[in-house]
C-alpha atoms as an extended CHARMM CRD file, in Angstrom:
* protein
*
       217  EXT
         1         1  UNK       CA             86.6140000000       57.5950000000      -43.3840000000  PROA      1               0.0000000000
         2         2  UNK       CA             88.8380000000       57.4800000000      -40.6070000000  PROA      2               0.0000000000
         3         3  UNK       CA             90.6190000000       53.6000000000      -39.5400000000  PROA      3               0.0000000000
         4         4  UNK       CA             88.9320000000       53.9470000000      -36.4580000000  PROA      4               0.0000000000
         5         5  UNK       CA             85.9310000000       53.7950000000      -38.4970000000  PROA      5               0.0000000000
         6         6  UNK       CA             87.0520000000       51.2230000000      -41.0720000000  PROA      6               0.0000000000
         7         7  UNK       CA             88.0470000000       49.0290000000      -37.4330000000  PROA      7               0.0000000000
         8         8  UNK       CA             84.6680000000       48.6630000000      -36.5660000000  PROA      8               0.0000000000
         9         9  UNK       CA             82.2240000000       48.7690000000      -39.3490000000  PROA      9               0.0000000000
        10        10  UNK       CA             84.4280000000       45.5560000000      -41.3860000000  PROA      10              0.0000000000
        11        11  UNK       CA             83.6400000000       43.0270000000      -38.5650000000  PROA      11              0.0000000000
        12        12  UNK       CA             80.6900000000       43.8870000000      -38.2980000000  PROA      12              0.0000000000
        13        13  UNK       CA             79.7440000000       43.6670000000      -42.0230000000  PROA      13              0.0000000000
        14        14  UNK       CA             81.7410000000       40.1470000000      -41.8560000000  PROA      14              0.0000000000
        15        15  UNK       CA             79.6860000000       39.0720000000      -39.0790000000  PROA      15              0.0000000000
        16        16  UNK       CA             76.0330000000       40.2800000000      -41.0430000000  PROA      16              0.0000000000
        17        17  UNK       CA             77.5410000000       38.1410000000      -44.5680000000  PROA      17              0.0000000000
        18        18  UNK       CA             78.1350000000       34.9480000000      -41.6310000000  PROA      18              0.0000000000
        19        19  UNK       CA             74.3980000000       35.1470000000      -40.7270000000  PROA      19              0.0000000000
        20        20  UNK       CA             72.9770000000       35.4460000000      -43.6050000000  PROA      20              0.0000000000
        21        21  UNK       CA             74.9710000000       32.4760000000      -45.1050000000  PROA      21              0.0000000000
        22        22  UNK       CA             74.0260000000       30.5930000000      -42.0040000000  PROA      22              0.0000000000
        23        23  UNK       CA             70.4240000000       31.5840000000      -42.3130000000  PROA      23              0.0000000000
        24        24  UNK       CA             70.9290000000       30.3000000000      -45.7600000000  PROA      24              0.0000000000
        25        25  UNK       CA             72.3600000000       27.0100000000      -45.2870000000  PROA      25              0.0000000000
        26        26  UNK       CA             70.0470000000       26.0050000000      -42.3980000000  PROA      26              0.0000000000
        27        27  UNK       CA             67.0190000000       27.0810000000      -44.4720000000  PROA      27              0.0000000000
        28        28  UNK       CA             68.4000000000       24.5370000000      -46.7470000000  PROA      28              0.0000000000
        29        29  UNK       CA             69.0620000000       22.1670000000      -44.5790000000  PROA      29              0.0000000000
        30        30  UNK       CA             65.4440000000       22.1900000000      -42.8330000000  PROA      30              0.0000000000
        31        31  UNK       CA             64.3700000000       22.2980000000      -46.2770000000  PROA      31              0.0000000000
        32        32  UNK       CA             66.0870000000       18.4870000000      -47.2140000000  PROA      32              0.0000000000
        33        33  UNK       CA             65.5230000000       17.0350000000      -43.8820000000  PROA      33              0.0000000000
        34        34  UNK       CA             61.8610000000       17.2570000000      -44.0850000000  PROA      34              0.0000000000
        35        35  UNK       CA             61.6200000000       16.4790000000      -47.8340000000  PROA      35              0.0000000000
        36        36  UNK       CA             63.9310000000       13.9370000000      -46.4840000000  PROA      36              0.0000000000
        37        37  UNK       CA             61.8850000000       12.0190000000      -43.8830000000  PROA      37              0.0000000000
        38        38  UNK       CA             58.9030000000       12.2570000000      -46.2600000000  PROA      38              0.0000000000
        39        39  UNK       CA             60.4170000000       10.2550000000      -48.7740000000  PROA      39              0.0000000000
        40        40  UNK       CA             61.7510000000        7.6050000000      -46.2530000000  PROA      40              0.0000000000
        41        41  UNK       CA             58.1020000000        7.8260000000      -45.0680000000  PROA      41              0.0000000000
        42        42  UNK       CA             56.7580000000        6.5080000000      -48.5140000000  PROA      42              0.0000000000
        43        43  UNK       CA             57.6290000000        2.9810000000      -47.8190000000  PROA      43              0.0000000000
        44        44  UNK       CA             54.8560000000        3.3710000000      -45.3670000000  PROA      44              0.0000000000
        45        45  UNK       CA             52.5970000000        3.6170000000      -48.7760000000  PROA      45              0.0000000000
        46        46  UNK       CA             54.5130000000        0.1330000000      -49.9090000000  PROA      46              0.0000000000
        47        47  UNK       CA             58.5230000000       -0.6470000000      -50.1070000000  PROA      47              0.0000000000
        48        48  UNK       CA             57.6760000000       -0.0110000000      -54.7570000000  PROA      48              0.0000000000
        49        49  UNK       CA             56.7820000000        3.3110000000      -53.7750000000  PROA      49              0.0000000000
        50        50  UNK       CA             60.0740000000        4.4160000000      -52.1750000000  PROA      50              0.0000000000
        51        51  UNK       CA             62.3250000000        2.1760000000      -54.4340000000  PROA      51              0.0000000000
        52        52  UNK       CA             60.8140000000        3.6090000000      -57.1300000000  PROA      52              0.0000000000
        53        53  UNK       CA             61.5570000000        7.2920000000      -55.9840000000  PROA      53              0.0000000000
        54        54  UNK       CA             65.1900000000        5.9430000000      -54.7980000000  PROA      54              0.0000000000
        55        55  UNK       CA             65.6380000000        4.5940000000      -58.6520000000  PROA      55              0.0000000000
        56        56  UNK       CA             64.3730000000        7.9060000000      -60.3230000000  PROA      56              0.0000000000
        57        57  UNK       CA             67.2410000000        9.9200000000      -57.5000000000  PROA      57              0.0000000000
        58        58  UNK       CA             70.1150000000        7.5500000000      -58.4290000000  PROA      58              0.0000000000
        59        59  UNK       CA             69.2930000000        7.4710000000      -62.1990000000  PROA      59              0.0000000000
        60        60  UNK       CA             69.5830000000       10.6100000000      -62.6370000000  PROA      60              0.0000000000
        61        61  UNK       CA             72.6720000000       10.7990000000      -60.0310000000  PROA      61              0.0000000000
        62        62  UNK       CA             70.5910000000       12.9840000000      -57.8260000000  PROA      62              0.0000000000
        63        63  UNK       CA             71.5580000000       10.6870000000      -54.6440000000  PROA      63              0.0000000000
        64        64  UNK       CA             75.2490000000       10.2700000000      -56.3180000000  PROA      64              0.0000000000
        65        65  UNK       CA             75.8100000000       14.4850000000      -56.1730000000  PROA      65              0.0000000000
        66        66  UNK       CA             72.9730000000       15.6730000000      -53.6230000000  PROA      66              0.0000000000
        67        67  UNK       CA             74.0930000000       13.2220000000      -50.7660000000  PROA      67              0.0000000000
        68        68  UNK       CA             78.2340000000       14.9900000000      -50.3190000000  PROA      68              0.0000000000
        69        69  UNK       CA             76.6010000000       18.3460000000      -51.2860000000  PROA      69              0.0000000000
        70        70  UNK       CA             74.6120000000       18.1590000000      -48.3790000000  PROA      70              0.0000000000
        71        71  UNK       CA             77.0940000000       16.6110000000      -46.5430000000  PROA      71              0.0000000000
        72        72  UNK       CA             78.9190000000       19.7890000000      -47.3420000000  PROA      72              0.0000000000
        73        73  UNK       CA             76.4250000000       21.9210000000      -46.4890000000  PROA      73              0.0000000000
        74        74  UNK       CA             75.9780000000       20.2210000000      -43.2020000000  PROA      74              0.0000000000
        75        75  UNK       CA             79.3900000000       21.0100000000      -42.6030000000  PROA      75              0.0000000000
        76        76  UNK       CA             79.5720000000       24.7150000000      -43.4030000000  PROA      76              0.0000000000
        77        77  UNK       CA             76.2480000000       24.9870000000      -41.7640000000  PROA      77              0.0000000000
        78        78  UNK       CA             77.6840000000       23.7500000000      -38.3400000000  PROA      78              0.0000000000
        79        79  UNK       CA             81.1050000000       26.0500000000      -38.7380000000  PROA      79              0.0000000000
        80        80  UNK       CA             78.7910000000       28.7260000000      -39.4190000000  PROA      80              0.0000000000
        81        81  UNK       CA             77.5050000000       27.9920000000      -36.1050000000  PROA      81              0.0000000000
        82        82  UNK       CA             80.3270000000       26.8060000000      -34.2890000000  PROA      82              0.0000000000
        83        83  UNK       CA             81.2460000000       31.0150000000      -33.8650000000  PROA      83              0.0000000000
        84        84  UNK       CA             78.6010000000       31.3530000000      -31.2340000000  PROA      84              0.0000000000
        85        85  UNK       CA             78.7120000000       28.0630000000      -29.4430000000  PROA      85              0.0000000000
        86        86  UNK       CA             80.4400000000       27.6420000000      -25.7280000000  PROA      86              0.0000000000
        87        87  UNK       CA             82.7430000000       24.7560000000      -26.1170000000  PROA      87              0.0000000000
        88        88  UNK       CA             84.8090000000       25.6660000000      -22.8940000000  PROA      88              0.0000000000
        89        89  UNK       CA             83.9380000000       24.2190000000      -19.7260000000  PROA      89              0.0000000000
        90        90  UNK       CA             83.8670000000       27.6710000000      -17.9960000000  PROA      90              0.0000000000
        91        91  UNK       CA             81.4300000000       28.8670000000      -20.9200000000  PROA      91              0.0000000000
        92        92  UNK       CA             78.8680000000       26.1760000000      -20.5760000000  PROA      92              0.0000000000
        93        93  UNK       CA             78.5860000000       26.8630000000      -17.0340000000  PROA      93              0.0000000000
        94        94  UNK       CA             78.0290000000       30.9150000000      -17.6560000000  PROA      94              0.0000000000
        95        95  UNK       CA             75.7530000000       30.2940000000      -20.3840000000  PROA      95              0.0000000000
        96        96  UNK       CA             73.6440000000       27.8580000000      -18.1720000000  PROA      96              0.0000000000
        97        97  UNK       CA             73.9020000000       30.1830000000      -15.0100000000  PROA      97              0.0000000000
        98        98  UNK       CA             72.5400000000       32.9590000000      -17.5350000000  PROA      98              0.0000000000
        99        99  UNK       CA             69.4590000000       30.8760000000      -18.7800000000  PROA      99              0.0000000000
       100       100  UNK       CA             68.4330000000       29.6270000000      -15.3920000000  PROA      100             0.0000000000
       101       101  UNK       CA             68.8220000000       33.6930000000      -14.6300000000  PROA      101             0.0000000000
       102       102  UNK       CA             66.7410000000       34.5350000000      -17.3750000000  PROA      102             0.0000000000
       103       103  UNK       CA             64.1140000000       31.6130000000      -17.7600000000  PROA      103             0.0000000000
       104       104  UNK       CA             63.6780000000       32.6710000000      -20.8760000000  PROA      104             0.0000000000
       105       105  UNK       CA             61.6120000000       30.5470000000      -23.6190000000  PROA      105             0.0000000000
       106       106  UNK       CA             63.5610000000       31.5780000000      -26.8310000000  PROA      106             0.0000000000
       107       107  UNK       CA             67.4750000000       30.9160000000      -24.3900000000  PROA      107             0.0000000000
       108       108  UNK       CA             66.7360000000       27.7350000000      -23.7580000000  PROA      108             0.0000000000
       109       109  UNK       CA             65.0230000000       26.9600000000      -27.1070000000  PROA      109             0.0000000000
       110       110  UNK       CA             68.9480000000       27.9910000000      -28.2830000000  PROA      110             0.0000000000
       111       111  UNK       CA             69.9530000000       25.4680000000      -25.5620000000  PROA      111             0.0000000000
       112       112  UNK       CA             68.0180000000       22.6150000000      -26.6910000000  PROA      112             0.0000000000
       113       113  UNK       CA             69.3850000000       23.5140000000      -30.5920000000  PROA      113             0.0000000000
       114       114  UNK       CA             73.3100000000       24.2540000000      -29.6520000000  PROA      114             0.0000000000
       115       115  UNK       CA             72.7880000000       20.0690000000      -27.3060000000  PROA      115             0.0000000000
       116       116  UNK       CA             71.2080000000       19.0050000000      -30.6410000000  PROA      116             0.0000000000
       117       117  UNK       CA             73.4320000000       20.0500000000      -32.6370000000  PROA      117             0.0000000000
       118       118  UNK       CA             76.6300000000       18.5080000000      -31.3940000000  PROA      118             0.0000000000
       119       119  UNK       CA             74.5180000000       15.2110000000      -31.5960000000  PROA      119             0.0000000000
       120       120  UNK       CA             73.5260000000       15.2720000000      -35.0640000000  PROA      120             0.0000000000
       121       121  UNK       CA             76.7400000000       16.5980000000      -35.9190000000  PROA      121             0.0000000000
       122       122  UNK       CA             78.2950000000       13.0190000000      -34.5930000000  PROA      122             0.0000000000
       123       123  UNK       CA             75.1170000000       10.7110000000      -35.4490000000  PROA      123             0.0000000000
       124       124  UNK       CA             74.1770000000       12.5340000000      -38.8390000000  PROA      124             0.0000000000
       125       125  UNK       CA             77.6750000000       11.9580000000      -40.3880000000  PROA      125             0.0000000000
       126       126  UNK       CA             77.5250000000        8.0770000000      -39.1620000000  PROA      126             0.0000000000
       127       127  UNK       CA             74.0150000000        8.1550000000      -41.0120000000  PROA      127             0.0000000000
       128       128  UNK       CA             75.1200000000        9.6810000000      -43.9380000000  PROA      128             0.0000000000
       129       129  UNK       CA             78.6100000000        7.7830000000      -44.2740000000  PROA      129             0.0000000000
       130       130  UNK       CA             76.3650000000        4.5460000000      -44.2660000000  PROA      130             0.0000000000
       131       131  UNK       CA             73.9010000000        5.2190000000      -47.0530000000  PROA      131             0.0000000000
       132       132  UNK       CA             75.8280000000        6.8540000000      -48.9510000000  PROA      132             0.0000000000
       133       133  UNK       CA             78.7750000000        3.8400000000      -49.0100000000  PROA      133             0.0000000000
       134       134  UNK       CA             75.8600000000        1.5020000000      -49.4360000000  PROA      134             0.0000000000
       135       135  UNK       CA             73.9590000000        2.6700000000      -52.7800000000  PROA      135             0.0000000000
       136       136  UNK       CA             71.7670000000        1.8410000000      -53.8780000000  PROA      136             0.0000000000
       137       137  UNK       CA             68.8930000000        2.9880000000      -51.3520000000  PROA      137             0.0000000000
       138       138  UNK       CA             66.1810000000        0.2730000000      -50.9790000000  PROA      138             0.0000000000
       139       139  UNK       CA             63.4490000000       -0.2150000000      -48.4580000000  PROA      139             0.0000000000
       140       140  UNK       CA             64.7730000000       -4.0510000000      -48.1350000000  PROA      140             0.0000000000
       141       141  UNK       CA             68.4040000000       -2.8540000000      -47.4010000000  PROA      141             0.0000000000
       142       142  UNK       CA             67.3430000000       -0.1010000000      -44.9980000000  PROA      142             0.0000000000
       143       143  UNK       CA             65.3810000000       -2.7370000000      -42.9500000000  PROA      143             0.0000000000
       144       144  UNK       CA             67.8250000000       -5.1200000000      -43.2110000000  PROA      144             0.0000000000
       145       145  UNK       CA             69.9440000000       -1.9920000000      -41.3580000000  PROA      145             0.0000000000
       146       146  UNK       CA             67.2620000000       -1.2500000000      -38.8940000000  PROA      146             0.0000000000
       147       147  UNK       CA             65.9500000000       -4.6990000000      -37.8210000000  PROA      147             0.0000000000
       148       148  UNK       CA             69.8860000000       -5.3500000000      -37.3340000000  PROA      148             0.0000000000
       149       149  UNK       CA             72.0530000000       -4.4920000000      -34.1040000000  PROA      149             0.0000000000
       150       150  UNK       CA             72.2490000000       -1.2040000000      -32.4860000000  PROA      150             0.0000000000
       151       151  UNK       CA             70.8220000000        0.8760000000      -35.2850000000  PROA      151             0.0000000000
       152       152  UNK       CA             67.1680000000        0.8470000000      -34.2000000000  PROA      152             0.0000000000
       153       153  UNK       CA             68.3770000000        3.0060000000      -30.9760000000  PROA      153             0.0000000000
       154       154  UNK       CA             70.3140000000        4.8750000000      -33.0580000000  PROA      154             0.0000000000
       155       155  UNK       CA             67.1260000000        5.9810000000      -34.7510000000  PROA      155             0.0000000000
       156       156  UNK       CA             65.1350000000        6.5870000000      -32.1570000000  PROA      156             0.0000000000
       157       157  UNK       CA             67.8140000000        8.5280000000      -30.6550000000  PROA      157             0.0000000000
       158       158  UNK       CA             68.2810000000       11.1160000000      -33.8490000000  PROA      158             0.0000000000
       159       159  UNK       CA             65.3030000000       11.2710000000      -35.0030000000  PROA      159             0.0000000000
       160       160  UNK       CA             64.0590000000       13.4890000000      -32.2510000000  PROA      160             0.0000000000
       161       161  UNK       CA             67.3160000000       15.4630000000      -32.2410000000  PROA      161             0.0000000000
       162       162  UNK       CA             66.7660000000       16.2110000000      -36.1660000000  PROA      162             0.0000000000
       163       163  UNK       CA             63.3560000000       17.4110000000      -35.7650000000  PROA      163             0.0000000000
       164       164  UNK       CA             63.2820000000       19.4530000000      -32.3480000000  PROA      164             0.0000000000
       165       165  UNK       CA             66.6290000000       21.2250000000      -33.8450000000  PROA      165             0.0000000000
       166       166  UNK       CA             64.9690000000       21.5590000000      -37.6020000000  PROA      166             0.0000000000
       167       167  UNK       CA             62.0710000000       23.2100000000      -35.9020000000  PROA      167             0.0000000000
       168       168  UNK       CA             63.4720000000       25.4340000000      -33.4270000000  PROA      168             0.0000000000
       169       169  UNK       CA             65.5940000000       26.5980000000      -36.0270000000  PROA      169             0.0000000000
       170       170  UNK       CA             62.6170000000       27.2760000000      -38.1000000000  PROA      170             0.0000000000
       171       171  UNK       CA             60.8950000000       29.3600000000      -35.5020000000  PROA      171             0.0000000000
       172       172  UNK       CA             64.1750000000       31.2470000000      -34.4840000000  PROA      172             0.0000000000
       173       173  UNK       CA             65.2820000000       32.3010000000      -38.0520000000  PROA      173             0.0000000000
       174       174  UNK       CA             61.9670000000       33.8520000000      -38.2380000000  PROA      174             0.0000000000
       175       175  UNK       CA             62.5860000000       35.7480000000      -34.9900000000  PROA      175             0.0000000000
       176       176  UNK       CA             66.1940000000       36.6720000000      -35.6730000000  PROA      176             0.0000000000
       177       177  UNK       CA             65.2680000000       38.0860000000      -39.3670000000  PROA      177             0.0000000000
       178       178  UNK       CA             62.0210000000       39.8570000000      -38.4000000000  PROA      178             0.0000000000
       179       179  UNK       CA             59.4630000000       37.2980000000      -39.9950000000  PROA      179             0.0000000000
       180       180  UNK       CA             58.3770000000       36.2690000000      -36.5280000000  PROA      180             0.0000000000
       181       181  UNK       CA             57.1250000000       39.4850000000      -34.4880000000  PROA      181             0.0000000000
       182       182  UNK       CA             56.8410000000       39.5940000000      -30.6740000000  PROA      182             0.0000000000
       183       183  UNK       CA             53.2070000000       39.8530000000      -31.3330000000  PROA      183             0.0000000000
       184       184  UNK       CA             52.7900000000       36.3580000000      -32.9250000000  PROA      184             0.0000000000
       185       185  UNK       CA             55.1120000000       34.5650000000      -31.3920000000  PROA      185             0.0000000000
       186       186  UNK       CA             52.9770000000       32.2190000000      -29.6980000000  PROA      186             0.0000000000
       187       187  UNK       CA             51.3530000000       31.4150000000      -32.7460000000  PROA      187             0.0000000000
       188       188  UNK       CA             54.7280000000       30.2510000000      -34.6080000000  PROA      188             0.0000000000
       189       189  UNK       CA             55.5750000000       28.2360000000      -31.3830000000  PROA      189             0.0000000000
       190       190  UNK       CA             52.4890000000       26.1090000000      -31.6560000000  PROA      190             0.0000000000
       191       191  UNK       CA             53.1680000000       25.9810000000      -35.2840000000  PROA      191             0.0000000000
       192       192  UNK       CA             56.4830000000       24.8860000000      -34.1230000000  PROA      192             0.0000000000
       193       193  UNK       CA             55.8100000000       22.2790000000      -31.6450000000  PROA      193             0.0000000000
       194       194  UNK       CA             52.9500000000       20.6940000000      -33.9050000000  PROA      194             0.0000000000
       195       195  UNK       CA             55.2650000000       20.2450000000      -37.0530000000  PROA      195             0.0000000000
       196       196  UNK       CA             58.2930000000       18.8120000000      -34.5000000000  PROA      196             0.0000000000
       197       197  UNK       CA             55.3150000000       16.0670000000      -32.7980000000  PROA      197             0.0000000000
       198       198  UNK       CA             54.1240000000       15.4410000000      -36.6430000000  PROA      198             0.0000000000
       199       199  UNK       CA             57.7410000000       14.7920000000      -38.0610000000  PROA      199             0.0000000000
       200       200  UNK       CA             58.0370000000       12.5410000000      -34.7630000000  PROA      200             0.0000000000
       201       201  UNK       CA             55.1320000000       11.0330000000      -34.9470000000  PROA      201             0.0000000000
       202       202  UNK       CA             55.9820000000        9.8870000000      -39.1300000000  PROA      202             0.0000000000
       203       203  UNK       CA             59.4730000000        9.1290000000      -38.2460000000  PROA      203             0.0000000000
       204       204  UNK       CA             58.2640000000        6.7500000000      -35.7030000000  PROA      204             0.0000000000
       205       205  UNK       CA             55.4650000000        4.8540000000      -38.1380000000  PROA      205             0.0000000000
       206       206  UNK       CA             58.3620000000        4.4080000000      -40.8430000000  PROA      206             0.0000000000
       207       207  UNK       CA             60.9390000000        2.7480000000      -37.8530000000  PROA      207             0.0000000000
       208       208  UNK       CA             58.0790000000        0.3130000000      -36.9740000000  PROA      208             0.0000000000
       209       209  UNK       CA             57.1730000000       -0.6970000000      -40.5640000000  PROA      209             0.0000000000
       210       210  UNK       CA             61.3160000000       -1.2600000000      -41.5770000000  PROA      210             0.0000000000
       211       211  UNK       CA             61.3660000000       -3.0180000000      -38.0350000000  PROA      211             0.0000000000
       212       212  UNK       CA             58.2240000000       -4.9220000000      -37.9370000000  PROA      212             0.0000000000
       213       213  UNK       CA             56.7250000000       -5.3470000000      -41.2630000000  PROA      213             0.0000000000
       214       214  UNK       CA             59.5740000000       -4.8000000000      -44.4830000000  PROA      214             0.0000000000
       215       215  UNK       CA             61.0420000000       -8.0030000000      -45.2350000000  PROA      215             0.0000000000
       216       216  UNK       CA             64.8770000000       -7.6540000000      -45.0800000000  PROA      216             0.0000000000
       217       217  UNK       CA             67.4830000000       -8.6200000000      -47.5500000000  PROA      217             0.0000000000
């Protein structure tokens, strides 16, 4: 094989392994944010309920080693990404020029998940620095957080972030890796827009029971 031929086929094999271990890591990482937000949501079934399932996580140091390896993950996830997002001025203005062009729904689903992500990447570390400096988790400490200063906007503010970029990234790994078809597209966007309004819709019942009805410490 000629180094001509070794020139081109090695990035391109680099940039395949990249995918696939960004695949990877956000298939994890929609994988723990909806587990996630369903076991905040428990407290909505009684604050016992979800101290009970915070006690079994940190005696078994499940909260001690999961929270900084998702942190990590988080991370390598958003590095992963970083490759194909504009941060110069001159490419945010092509790549908007180019989706107004297009009017595409899939560009400026990618839109709406490259904005998304450069929030979470800000709010999610502030959210995870604070519980996870704070152990351990209990429904009385987390209202105590909520019913308290700015962090009730804070909330409302990433919890729609989370799930629109969760969801979209859902639906577009299933394009990008053939699982979604051009055929049934339509179908997985539904799918899509229904899980993002339910995830909403239980993150919103869990911020008005810490803010209205958990007693704080």
């Amino acid at each position: 094989m000629s180094n001509q031929a070794i020139a081109v086929k090695e990035p391109v094999r680099t940039e395949g392994y990249l995918d696939s271990f960004q695949m990877l890591s956000g298939v994890g990482l929609i994988i723990f944010m909806w587990s996630h937000m369903l076991l905040v949501a428990s407290v909505n079934l009684g604050a016992g309920v979800m101290n009970a399932i915070a006690d079994f996580l940190e005696k078994y140091y499940l909260a001690q080693t999961g929270g900084p390896a998702i942190f990590a993950l988080f991370l390598v996830h958003f590095v992963l990404a970083a490759r194909k997002l504009p941060f110069r001025m001159k490419e945010q203005k092509e790549i908007w020029e180019h989706s107004k062009r297009f009017n595409h729904t899939d560009t400026w689903l990618w839109m709406v998940q490259a904005g998304t992500a450069m929030i979470i990447l800000i709010m999610g570390s502030i959210h995870m620095w604070t519980v996870l400096t704070d152990l351990p988790i209990m429904a009385a400490k987390s209202a105590h957080r909520i019913q308290g200063g700015w962090w009730l906007l804070f909330y409302l503010l990433l919890l729609p972030m989370i799930e629109l970029h969760t969801s979209i990234g859902f639906y577009r790994i299933g394009v990008k890796w053939g699982f979604i078809t051009r055929a049934d597209r339509k179908f997985w966007k539904r799918i899509e827009n229904r899980v993002t309004l339910t995830m909403v819709g239980i993150g919103l019942v869990t911020l008005i029971n810490f803010y209205f009805i958990q007693k704080a410490m």
